[in-house]
DRENPA-3360 file (N, C-alpha, C; in nm, 2 decimals, always signed):
BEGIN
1 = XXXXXXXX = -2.85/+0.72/-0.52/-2.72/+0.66/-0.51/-2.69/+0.58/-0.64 ~ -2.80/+0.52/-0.71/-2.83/+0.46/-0.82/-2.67/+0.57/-0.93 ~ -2.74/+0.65/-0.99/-2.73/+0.72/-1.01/-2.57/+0.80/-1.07 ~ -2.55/+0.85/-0.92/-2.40/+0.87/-0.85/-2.34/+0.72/-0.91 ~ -2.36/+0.58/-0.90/-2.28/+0.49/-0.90/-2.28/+0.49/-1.05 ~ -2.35/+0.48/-1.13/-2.33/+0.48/-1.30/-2.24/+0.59/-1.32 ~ -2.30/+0.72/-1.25/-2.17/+0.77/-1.34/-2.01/+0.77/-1.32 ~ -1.99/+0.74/-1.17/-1.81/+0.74/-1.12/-1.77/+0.59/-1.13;
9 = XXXXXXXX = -1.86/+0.49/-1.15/-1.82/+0.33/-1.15/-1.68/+0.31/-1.21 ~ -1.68/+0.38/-1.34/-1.54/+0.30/-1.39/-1.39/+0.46/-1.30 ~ -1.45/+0.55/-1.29/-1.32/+0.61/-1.22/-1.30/+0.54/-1.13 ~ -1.40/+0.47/-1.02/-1.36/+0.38/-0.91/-1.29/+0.28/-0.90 ~ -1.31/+0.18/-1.02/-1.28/+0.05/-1.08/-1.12/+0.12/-1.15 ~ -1.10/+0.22/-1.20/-0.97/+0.28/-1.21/-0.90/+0.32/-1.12 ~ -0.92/+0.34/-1.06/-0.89/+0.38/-0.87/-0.84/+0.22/-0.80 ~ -0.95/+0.16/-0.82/-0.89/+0.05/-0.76/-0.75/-0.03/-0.82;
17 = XXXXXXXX = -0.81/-0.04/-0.95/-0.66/-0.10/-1.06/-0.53/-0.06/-1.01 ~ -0.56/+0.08/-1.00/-0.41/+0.15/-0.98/-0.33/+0.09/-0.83 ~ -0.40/+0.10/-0.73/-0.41/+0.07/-0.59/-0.33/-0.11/-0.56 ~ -0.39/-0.16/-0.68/-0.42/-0.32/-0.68/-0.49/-0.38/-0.58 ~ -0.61/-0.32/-0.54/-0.73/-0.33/-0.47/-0.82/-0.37/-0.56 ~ -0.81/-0.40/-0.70/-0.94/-0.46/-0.78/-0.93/-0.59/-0.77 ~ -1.04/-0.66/-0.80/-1.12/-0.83/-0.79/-1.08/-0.85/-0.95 ~ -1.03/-0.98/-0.96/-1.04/-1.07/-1.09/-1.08/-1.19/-1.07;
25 = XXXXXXXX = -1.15/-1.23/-1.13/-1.15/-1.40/-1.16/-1.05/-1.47/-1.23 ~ -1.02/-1.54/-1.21/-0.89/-1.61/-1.27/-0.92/-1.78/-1.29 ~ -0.97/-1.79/-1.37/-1.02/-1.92/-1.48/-0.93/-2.00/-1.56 ~ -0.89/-2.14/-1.52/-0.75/-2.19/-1.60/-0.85/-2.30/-1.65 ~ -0.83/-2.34/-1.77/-0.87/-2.47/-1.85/-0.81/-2.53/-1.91 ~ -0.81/-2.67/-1.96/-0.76/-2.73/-2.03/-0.87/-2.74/-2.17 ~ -0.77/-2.80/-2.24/-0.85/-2.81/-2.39/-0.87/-2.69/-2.46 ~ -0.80/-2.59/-2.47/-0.69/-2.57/-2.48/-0.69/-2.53/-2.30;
33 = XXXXXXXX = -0.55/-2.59/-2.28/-0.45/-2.53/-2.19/-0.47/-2.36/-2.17 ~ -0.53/-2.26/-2.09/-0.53/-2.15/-2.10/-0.54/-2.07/-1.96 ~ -0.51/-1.94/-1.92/-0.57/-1.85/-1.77/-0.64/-1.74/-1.82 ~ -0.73/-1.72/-1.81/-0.84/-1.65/-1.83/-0.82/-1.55/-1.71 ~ -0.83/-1.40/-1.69/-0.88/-1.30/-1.62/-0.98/-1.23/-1.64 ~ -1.08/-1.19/-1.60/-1.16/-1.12/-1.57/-1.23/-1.07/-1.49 ~ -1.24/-0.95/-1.55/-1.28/-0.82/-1.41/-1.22/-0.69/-1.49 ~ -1.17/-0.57/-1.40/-1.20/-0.57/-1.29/-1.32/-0.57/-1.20;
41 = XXXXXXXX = -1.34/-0.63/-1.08/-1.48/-0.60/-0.98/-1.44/-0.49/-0.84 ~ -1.51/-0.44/-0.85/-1.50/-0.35/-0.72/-1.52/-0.46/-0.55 ~ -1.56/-0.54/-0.57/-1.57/-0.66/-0.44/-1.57/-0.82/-0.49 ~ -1.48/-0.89/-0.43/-1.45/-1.05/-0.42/-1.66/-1.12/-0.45 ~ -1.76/-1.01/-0.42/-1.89/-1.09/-0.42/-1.92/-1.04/-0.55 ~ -1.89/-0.91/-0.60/-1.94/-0.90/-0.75/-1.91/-1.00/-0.82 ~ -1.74/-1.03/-0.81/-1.68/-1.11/-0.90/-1.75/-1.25/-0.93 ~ -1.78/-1.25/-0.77/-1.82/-1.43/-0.75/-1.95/-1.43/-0.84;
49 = XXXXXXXX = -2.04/-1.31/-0.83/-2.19/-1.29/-0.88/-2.19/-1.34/-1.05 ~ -2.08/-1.28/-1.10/-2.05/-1.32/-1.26/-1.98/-1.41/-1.26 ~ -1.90/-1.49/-1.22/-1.82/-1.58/-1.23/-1.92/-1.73/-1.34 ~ -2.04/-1.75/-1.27/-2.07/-1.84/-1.36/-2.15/-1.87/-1.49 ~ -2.13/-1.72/-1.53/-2.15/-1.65/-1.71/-2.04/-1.69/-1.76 ~ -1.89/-1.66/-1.67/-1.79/-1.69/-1.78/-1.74/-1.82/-1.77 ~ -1.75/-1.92/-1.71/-1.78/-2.03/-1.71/-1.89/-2.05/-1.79 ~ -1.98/-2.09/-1.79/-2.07/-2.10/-1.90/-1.99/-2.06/-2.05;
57 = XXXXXXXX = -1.98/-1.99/-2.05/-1.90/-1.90/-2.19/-1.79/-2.02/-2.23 ~ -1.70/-2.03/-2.12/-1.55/-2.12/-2.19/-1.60/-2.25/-2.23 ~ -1.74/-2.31/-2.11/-1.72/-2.41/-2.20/-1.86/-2.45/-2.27 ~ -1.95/-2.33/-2.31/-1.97/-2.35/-2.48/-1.89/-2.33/-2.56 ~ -1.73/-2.33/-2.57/-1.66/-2.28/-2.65/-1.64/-2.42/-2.64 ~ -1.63/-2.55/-2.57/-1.54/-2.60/-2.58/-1.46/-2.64/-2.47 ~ -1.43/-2.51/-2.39/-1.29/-2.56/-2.26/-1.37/-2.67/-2.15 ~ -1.24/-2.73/-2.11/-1.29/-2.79/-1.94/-1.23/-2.72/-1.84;
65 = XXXXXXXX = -1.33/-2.65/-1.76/-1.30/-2.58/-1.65/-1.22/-2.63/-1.55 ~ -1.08/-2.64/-1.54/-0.95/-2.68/-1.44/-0.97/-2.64/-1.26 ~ -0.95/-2.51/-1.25/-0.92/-2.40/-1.14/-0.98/-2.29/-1.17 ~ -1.04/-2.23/-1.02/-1.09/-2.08/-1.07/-1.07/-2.06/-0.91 ~ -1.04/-1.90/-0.92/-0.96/-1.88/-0.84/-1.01/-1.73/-0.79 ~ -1.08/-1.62/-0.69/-1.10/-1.52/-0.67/-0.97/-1.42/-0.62 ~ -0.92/-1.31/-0.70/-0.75/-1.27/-0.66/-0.78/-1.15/-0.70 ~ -0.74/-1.03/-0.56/-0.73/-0.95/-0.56/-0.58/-0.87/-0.60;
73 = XXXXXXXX = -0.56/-0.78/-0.72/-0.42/-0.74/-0.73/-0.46/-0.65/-0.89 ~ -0.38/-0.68/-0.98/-0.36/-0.65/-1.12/-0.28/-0.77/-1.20 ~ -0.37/-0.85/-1.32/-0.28/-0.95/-1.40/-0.24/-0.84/-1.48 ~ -0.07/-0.89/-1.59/-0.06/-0.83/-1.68/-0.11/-0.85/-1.80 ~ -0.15/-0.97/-1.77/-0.23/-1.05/-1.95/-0.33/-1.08/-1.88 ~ -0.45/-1.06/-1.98/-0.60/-1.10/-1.90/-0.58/-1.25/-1.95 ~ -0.52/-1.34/-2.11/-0.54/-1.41/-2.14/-0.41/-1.50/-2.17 ~ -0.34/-1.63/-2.11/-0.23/-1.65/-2.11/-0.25/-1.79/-2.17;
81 = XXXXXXXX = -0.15/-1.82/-2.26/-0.19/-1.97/-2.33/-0.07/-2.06/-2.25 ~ -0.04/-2.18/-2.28/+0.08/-2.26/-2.17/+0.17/-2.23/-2.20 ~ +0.21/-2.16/-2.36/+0.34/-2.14/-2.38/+0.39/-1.98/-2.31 ~ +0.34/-1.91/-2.24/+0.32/-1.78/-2.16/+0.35/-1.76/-2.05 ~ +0.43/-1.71/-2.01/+0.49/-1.70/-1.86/+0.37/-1.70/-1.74 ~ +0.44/-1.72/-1.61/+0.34/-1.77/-1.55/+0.32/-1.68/-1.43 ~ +0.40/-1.62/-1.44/+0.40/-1.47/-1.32/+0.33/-1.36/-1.39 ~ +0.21/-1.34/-1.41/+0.19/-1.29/-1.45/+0.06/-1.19/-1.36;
89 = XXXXXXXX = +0.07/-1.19/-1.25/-0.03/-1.16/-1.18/+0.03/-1.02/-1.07 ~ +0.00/-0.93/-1.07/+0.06/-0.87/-0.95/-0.03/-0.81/-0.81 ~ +0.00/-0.91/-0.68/-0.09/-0.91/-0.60/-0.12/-0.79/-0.53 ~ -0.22/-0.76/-0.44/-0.28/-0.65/-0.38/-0.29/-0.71/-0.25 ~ -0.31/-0.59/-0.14/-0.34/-0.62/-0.02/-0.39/-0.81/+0.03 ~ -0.48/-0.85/-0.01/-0.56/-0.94/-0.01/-0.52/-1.05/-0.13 ~ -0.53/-1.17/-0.11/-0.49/-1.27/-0.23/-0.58/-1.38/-0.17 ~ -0.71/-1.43/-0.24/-0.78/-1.54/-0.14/-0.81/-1.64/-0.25;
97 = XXXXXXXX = -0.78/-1.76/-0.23/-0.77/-1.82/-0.34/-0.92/-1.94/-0.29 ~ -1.02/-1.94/-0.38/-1.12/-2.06/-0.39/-1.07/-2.18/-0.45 ~ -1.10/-2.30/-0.42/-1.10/-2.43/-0.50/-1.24/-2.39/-0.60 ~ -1.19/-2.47/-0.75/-1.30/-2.41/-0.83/-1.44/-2.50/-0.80 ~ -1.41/-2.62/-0.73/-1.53/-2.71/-0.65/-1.64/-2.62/-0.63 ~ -1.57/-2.55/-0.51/-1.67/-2.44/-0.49/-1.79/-2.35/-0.52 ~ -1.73/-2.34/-0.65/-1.82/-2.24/-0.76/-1.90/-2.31/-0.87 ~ -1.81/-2.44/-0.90/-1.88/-2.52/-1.02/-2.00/-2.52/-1.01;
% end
């Protein structure tokens, strides 16, 4: 099954995008002010599985982690600064929002 899944993973993960059935993380910080997306994940537990790489990541850069948020749908900007509209998200079946407490 191994196997099978390497090779169709991203037609699936394309399949889902289209649907707006794909998982993103959605990471807001300050210092700079920013919303972060990433993904797509094929399941809300993959997402959550990586979530605390990319955290790590913002803030060796520097950011302070605000909100993070697990959202199922399609963003149109994976990366939005404060001057950047803010609808930017288009939801899917499911929309489940975590406090970033949770994950920290």
């Amino acid at each position: 099954m191994t196997g099978f899944w390497k090779k169709h993973q991203n037609t699936f993960l394309a399949s889902l995008e289209r649907l707006g059935l794909a998982w993103w993380l959605k990471i807001v910080t300050d210092n700079p002010h920013c919303t972060y997306y990433f993904g797509p994940f094929g399941s809300g537990k993959q997402a959550k599985l990586h979530q605390s790489g990319y955290i790590e990541d913002l803030k060796e850069e520097g950011s302070q982690i605000r909100v993070t948020e697990l959202k199922q749908g399609q963003p149109q900007l994976l990366t939005i600064s404060e001057n950047e509209p803010a609808n930017n998200f288009k939801c899917g079946i499911f929309d489940f929002v975590y406090n970033s407490k949770r994950f920290s």
